[in-house]
VOGU-3710 file (C-alpha; in Angstrom, 3 decimals, decimal comma):
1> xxxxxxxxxx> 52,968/-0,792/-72,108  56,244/-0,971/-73,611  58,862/-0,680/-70,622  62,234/1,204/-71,016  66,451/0,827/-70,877  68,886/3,748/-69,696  72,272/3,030/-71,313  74,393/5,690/-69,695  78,739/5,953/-70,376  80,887/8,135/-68,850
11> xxxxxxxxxx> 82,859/9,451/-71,934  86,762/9,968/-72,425  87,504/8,843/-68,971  91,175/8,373/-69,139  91,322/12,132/-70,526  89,424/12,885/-67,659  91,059/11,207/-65,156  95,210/11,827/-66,234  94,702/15,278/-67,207  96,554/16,386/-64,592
21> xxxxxxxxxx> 99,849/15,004/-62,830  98,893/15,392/-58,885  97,796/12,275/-57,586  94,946/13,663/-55,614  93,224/14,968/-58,884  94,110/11,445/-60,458  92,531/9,263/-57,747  89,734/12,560/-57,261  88,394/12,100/-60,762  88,664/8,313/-60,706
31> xxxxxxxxxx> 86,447/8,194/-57,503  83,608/10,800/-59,205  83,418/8,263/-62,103  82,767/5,707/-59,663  79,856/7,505/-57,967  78,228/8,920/-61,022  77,811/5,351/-62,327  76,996/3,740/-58,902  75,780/5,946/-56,534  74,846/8,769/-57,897
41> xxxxxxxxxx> 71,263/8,067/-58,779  70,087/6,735/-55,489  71,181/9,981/-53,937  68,792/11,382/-56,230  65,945/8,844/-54,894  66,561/6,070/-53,192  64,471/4,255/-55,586  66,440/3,815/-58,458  68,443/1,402/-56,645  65,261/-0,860/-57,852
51> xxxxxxxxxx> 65,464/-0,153/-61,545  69,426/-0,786/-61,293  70,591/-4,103/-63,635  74,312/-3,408/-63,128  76,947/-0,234/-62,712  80,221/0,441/-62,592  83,623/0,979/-64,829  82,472/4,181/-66,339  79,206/2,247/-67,845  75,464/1,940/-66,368
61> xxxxxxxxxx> 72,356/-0,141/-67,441  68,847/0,705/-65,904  65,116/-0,517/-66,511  61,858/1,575/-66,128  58,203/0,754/-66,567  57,738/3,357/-69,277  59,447/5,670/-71,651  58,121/8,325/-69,396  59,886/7,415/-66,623  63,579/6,646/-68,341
71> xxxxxxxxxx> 63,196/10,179/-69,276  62,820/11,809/-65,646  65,811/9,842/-64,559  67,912/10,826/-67,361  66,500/14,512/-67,031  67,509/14,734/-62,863  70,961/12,463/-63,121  71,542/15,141/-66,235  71,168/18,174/-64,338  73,026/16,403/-61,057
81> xxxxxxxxxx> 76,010/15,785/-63,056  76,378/19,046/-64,718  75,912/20,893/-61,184  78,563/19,169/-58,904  80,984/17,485/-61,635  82,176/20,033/-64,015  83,920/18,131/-67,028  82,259/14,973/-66,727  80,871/13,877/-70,203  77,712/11,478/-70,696
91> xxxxxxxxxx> 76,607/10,221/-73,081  72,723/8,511/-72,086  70,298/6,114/-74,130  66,626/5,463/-74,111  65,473/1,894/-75,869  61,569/0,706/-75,557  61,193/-2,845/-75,549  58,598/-5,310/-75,381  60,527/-8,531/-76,830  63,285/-10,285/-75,446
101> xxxxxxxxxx> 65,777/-7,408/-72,655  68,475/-9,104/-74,774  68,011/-7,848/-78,118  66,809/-4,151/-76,648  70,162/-3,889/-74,981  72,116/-5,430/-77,780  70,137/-2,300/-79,961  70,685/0,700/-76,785  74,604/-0,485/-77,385  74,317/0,157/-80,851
111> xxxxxxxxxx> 72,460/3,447/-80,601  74,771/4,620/-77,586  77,780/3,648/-80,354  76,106/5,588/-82,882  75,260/8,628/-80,477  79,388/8,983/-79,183  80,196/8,419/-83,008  78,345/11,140/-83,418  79,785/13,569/-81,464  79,607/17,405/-82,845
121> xxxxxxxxxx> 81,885/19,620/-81,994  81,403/22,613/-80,019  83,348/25,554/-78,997  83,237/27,741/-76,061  84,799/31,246/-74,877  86,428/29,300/-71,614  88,521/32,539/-70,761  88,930/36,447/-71,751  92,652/36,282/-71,139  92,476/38,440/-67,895
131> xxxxxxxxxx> 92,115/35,364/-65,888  94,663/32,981/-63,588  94,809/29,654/-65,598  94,289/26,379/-63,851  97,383/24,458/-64,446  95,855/21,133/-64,504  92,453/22,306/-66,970  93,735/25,165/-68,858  89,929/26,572/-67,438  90,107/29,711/-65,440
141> xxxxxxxxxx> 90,824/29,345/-61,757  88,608/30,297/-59,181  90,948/29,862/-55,980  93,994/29,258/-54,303  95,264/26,327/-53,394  97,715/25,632/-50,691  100,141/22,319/-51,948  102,182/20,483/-49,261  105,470/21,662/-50,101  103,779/25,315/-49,346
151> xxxxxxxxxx> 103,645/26,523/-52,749  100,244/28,145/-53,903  98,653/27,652/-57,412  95,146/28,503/-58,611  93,191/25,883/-59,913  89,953/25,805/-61,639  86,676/24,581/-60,461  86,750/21,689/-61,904  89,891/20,898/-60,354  88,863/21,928/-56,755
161> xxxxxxxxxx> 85,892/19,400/-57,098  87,992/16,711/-58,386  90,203/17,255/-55,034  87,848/17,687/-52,636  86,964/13,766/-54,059  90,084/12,129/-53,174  87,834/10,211/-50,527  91,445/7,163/-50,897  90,749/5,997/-47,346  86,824/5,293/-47,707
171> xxxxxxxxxx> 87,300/3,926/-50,980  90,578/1,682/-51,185  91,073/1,518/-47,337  89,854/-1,975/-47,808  92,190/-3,023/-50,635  95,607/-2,988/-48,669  96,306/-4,468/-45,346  95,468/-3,073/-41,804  97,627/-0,873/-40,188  98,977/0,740/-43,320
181> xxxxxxxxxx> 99,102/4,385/-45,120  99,040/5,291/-48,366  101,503/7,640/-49,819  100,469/10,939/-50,309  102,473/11,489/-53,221  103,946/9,668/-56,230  107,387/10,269/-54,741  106,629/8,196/-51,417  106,340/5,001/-53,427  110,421/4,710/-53,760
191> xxxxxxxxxx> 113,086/5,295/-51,804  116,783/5,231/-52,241  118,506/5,479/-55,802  116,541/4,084/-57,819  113,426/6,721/-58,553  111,374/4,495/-60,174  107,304/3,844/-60,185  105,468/1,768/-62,188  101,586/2,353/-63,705  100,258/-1,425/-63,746
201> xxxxxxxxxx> 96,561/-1,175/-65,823  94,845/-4,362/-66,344  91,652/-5,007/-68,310  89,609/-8,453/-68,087  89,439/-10,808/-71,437  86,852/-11,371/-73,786  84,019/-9,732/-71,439  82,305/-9,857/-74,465  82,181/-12,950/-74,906  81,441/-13,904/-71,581
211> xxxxxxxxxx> 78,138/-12,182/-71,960  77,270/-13,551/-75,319  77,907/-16,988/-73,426  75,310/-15,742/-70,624  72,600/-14,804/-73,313  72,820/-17,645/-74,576  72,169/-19,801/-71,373  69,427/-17,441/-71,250  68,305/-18,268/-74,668  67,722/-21,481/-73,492
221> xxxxxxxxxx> 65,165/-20,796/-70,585  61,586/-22,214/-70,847  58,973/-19,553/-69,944  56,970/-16,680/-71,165  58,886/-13,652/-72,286  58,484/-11,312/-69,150  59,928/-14,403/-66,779  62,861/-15,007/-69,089  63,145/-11,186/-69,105  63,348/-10,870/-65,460
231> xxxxxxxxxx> 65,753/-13,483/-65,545  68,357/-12,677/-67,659  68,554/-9,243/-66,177  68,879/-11,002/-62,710  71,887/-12,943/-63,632  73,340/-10,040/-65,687  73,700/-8,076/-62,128  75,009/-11,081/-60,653  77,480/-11,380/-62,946  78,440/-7,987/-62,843
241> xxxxxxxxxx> 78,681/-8,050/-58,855  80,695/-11,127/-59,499  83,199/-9,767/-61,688  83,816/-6,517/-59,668  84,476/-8,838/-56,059  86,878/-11,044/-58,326  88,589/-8,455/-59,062  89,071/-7,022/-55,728  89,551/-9,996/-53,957  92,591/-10,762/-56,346
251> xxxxxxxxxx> 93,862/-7,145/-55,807  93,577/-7,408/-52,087  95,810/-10,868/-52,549  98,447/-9,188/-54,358  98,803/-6,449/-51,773  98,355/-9,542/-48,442  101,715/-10,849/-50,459  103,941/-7,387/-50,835  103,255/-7,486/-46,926  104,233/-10,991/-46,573
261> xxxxxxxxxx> 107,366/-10,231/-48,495  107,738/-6,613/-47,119  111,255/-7,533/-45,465  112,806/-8,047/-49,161  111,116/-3,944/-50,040  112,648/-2,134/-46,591  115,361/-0,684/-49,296  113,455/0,772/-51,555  109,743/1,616/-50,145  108,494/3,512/-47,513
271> xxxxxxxxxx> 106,911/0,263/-45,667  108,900/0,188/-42,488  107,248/3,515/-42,008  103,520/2,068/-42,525  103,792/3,833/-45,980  102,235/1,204/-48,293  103,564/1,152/-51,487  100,496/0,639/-53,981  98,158/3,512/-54,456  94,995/2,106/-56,206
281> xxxxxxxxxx> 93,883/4,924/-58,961  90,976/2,879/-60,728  88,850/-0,070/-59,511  86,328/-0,395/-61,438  84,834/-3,980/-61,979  87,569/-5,607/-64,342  89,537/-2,370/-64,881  91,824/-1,767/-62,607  95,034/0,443/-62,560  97,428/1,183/-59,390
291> xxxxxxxxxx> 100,802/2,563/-59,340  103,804/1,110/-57,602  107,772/1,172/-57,063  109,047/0,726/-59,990  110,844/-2,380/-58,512  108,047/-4,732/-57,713  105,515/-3,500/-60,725  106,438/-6,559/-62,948  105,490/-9,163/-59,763  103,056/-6,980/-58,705
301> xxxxxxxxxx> 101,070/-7,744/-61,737  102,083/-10,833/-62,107  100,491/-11,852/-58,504  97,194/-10,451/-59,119  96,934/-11,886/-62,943  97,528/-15,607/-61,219  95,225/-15,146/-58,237  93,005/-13,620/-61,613  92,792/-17,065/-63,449  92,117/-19,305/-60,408
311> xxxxxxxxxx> 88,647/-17,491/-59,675  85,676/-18,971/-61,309  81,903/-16,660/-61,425  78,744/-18,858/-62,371  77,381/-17,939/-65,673  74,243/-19,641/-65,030  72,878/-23,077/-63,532  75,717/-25,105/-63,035  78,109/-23,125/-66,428  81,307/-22,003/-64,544
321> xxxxxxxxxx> 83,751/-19,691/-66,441  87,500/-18,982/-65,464  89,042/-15,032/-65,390  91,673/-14,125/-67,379  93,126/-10,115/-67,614  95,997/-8,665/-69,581  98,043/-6,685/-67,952  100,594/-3,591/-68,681  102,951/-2,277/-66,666  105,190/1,259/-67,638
331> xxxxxxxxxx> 108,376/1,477/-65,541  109,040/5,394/-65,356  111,300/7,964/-63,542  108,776/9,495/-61,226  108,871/12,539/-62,304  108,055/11,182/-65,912  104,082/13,006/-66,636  101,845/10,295/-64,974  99,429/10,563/-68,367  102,360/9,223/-70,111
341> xxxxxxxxxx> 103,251/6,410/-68,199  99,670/5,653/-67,903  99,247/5,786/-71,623  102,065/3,283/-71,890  100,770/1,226/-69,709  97,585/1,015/-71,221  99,140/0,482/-74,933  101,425/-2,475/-73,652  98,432/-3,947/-72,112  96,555/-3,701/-75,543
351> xxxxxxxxxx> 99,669/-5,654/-76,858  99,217/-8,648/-74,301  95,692/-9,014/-75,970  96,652/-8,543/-79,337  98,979/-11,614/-78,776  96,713/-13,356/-77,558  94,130/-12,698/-79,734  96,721/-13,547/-82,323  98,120/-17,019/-80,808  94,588/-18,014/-79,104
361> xxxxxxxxxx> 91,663/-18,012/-80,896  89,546/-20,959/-79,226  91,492/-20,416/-75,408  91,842/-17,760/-72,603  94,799/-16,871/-71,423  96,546/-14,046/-68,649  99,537/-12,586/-70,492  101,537/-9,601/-69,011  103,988/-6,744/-70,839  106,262/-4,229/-69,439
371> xxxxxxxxxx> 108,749/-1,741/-70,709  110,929/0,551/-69,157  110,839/4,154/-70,168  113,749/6,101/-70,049  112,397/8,954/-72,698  115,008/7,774/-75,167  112,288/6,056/-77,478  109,193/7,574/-78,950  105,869/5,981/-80,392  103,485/2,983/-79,684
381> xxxxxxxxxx> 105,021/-0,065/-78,261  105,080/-1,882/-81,372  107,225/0,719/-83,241  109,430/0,370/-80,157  109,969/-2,929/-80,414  110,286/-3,026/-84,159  113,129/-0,527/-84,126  114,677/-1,115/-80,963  114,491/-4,802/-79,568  115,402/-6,474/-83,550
391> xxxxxxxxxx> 118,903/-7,362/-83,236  121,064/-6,291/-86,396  120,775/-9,872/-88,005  117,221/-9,890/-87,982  116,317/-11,825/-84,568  113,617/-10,992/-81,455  115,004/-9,747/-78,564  112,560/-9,802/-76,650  109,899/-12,718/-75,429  107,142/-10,359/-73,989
401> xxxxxxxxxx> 104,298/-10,195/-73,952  104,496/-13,321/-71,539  101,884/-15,938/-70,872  101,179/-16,316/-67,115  99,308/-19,598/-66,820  100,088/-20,858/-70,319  103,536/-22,835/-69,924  103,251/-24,679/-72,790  104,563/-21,236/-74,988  107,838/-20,813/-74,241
411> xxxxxxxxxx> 107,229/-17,676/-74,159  105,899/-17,534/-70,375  106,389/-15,714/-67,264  108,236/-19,166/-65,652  111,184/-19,174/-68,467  111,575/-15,567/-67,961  111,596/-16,185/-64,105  113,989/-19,237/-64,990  116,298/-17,140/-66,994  116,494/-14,497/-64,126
421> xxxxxxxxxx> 117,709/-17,454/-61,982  120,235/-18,653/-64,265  121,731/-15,079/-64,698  121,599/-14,266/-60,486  123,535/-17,232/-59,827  126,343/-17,118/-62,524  129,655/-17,501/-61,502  133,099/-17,263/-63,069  136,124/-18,855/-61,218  133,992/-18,920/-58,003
431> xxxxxxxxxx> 133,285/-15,312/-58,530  130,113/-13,669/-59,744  129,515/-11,735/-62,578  129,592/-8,112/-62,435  126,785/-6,655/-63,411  128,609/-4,584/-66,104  129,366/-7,336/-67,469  125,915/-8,456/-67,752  125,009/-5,042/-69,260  127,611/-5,470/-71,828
441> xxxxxxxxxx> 126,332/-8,651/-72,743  123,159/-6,645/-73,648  124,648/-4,491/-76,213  126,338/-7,419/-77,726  123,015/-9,456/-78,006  121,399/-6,273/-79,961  124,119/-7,135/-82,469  122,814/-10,789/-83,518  123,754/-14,463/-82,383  127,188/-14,644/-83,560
451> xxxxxxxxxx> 128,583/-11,842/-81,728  126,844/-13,432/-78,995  128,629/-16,652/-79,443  131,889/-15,077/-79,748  131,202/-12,839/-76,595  130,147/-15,514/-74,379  133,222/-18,085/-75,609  135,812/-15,291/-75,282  134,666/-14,975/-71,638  133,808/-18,822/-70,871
461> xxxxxxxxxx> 130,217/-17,828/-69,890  129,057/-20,005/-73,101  127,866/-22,795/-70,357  126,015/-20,104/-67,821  122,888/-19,541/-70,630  121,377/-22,989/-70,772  117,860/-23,051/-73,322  114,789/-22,953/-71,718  111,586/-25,282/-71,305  110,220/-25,795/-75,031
471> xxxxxxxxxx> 113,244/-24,174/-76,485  116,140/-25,545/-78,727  118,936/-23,337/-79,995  122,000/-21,718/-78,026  123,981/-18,772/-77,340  120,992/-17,465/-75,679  118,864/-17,370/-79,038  116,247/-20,119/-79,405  115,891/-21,475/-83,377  112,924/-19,575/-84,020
481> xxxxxxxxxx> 114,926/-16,549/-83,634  113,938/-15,072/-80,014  116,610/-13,989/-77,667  115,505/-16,182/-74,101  117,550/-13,436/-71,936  117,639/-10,342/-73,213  114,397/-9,529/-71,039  115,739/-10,655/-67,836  119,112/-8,754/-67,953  117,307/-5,737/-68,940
491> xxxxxxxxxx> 115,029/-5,486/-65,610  117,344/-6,661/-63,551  118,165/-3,585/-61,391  114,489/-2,795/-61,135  113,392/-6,382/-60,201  112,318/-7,667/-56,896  111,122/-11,566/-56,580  108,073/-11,590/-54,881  107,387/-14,875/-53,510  104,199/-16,759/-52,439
501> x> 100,668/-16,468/-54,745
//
């Protein structure tokens, strides 16, 4: 008898997740996604946790002895979700097989593509107009709820369940150190002037690939078809379990080094006051997205991307493989609509891969992007960049998307770090440089290279903006036309060195 897959997805996620700006209906939704896809159906029966080859980030694969059987589970996880989750979206797959597991998943991918490509549309009375409207759903409220500052707004059900979910502590308790609180709100991540957060999403590299390079380890096995089935689908949960601790143990390392370095944050974070100033919103194998003060985002990032590309999971036998992510991080006002900044954030880290998909072909890399939103510019990142960071004679301004562990670009995270350096410790007769100074120097590199040369000559700076490693040129321009300091003046007043990896 032919045996059965269950390809299940959790559809539109990020819609599902950011439709709202209150962080406990962010991190709410986040945390249902995470039990639908892992826990969900062993609280139906505990014995599904047998037919389980790997969950988690939105996505689930499971085996059954029959048709029959796939069925029944899709039937009861079906009629689970639509009870307790309202607005959760699935989309589930049944593929027979009696070859090799590979090529039946390879095909319940392609059908489960088809299936979401195929998606009808359907409309629904969702209100008669006599109704309070849920804020946060636009779906008819069904109660009141009570918000800290003692206001009172209805919400919808959908929204209740999604709060009555923000289960932070059991979940994420584990991801920051002991003796710590998370904030309760956005707001609690900053303190002082500065009333800046930053959304920091990272996705893993060429996961793709990496399985394609499993399979075909497995390819290789000697055996009938059922052992090498049994097999593969063995190793794929291992790798899958391997992935997702990666990840976290990497996140929990960036967060061990904001402690270590939590004297140089008392200014601007809550900290001193056990207030921890990361609140995780999605962990979920190599997807991950937390939010931050705006201030440490960029070396926030930058710490978990390098603890990232140290790890090494075992594909199979004695094949190793090394992680590399992409990472984005928006720099917003807090009061900027969290979708937003989360949308950024997810756009510039789609730029980091492009690059590198771009530049790398044959090699893996970590590469990070940022931006700073201050509402003033509107469209994707690369329509920002083309109209905003050209200077008026044609050059780059900026050198992002930066490689982390690939210093033989110039374009890395050590010249930028370099170029901060050189522009902290500038001095004219024994006297720093203001910092309006510095941010004049900004407008006058937007105008091109010889302004530049003029402006730093006129005020004897010339000297102060050395090239970089792998770069020739001067006046702060290298000779394939890319400003080397544009980047670091512009974050400098929401830039904190973080040190220690």
């Amino acid at each position: 008898m032919a045996e059965a897959l269950v390809l299940w997805e959790v559809s539109r996620k990020q819609d599902y997740i950011f439709t709202s700006n209150k962080l406990k209906e962010n991190i709410g939704a986040s945390i249902i996604i995470d039990k639908i896809t892992s826990e969900l159906p062993t609280k139906i029966d505990e014995r599904y946790q047998e037919n389980k080859v790997y969950s988690g980030g939105g996505s689930s694969l499971y085996r059954f002895k029959s048709r029959e059987e796939a069925k029944s589970f899709i039937e009861s996880l079906s009629e689970k979700i639509l009870r307790e989750y309202p607005g959760v979206e699935v989309f589930m797959v049944v593929e027979e097989y009696d070859d090799e597991v590979t090529k039946a998943i390879d095909r319940a991918h392609k059908k489960l593509a088809q299936k979401k490509n195929q998606r009808k549309n359907s409309g629904q009375q969702l209100s008669f107009g006599i109704e309070r409207i849920c804020s946060s759903t636009g779906l008819p409220a069904v109660k009141k709820y009570p918000e800290p500052d003692g206001r009172v707004r209805y919400i919808s059900y959908e929204t209740e369940v999604k709060i009555k979910n923000d289960t932070r502590y059991e979940r994420f308790q584990k991801l920051i150190p002991k003796g710590y609180e998370f904030p309760s709100m956005f707001s609690e991540l900053i303190k002082g002037e500065k009333s800046y957060i930053a959304v920091v999403h990272t996705d893993g590299n060429r996961m793709g690939r990496l399985q394609d390079e499993l399979k075909a380890c497995y390819a290789h096995l000697n055996g009938d078809i059922t052992q090498k089935n049994e097999e593969y689908l063995l190793n794929l949960r291992r790798f899958s379990d391997d992935i997702t601790k990666a990840y976290e143990e990497s996140f929990i390392a960036m967060t061990d080094t904001i402690d270590k370095n939590k004297k140089e944050i008392f200014d601007c974070t809550n900290i001193k006051e056990k207030v921890f100033p990361v609140i995780p919103v999605i962990v979920a194998g190599d997807d991950i997205t937390y939010v931050t003060n705006g201030k440490i985002g960029i070396e926030t990032a930058r710490i978990f991307l390098e603890h990232l590309s140290k790890k090494q999971i075992r594909l199979y036998g004695d094949k190793f493989v090394n992680l590399n992510a992409c990472a984005g991080v928006a720099i917003a006002r807090v009061t900027n609509p969290f979708a937003k900044t989360y949308q950024l954030a997810e756009d510039l880290c789609r730029n980091a891969k492009a690059k590198l998909l771009e530049e790398c072909q044959d090699e893996d890399y970590s590469l990070i992007d940022w931006h700073i939103e201050q509402g003033e510019f509107i469209g994707s990142i690369t329509e920002i960049r083309e109209k905003y960071y050209i200077s008026e004679d044609g050059k780059n301004l900026t050198m992002r998307p930066l490689y982390i562990n690939n210093e033989g670009n110039f374009r890395s995270y050590k010249n930028f770090k370099t170029a901060r350096n050189y522009i902290k410790r500038i001095k004219i007769n024994k006297k720093s440089v203001s910092r309006s100074k510095l941010k004049e120097l900004i407008g006058v590199l937007k105008k091109g290279e010889t302004e530049t040369k003029l402006f730093l000559k006129f005020n004897k700076i010339e000297n102060y903006f050395p090239r970089l490693e792998g770069t020739s040129g001067d006046y702060c321009f290298s000779s394939d036309g890319t400003c080397l300091y544009y980047d670091a003046i512009e974050v400098m007043d929401l830039f904190i060195d973080l040190e220690g990896c």
